[in-house]
C-alpha positions in Angstrom: 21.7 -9.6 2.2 19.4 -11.0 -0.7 17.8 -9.5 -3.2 14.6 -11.5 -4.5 12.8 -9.9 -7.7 9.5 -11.6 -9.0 9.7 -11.6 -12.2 6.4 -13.2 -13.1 4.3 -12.1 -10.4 1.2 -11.4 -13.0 1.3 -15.1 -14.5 1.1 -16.6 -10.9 -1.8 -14.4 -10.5 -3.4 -15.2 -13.5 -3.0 -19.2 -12.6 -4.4 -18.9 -8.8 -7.3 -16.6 -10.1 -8.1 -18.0 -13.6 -9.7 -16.0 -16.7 -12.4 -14.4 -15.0 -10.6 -12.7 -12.8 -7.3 -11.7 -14.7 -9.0 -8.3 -15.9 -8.9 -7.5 -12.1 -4.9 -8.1 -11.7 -4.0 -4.3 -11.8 -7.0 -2.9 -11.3 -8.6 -4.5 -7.8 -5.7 -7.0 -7.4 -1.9 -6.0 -6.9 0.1 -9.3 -8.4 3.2 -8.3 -7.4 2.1 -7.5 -3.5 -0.1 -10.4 -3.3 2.6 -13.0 -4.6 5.6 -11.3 -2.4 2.9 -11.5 0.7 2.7 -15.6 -0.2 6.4 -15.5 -0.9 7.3 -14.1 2.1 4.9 -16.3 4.2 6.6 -19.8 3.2 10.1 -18.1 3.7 9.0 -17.1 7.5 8.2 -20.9 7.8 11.4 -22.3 6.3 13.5 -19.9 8.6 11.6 -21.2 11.2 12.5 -24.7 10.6 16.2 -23.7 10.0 16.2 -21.8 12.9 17.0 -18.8 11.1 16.3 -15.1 12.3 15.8 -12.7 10.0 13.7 -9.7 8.7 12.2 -9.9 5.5 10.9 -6.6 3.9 8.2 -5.8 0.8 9.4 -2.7 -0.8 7.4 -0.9 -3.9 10.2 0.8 -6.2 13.8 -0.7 -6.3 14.1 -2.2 -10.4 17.0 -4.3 -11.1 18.7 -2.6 -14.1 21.3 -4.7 -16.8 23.2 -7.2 -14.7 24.8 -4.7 -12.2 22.6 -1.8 -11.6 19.6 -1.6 -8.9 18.2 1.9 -8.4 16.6 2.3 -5.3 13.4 4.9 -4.8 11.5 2.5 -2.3 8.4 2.2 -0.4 7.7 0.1 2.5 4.8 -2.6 1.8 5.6 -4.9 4.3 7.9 -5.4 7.4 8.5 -8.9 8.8 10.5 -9.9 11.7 11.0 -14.0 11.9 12.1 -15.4 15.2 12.0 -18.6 16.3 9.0 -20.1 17.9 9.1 -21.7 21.4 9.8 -26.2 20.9 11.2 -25.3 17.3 15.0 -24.5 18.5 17.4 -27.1 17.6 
């Protein structure tokens, strides 16, 4: 199993939407749901092409915590199943 955290989900935010709208990250615009929802789009592609299956999950809650902790409260965001699409088996 992997664990991905985004650590700087706010700054990528801040780059695809500019000045004007970085008083909205927070308010309108959650950073860290948008960026996983990118994130986990171009990992469904390059399982694809690797011909990997796999479920990839957005969860609102789990925080990493030292170097050996992770406490868990969590909330579904997002469920993804990846399978392989028909002509893209190797």
């Amino acid at each position: 199993m992997l664990i991905i955290e985004v650590t700087n989900s706010r700054e990528v935010m801040r780059k695809r939407i500019g000045r004007l709208g970085e008083r909205l990250i927070g308010k309108v615009v959650d950073a860290e749901a948008e960026v996983e929802k990118v994130l986990m789009q171009e990992m469904e592609t390059a399982f694809q092409e690797f011909g990997i299956e796999a479920r990839i999950v957005s969860v609102q809650g789990p925080k990493l915590k030292d170097d050996d902790h992770l406490e868990l409260p969590l909330q579904v965001r997002e469920d993804r199943e990846v399978q392989l699409r028909e002509g893209l088996e190797k």
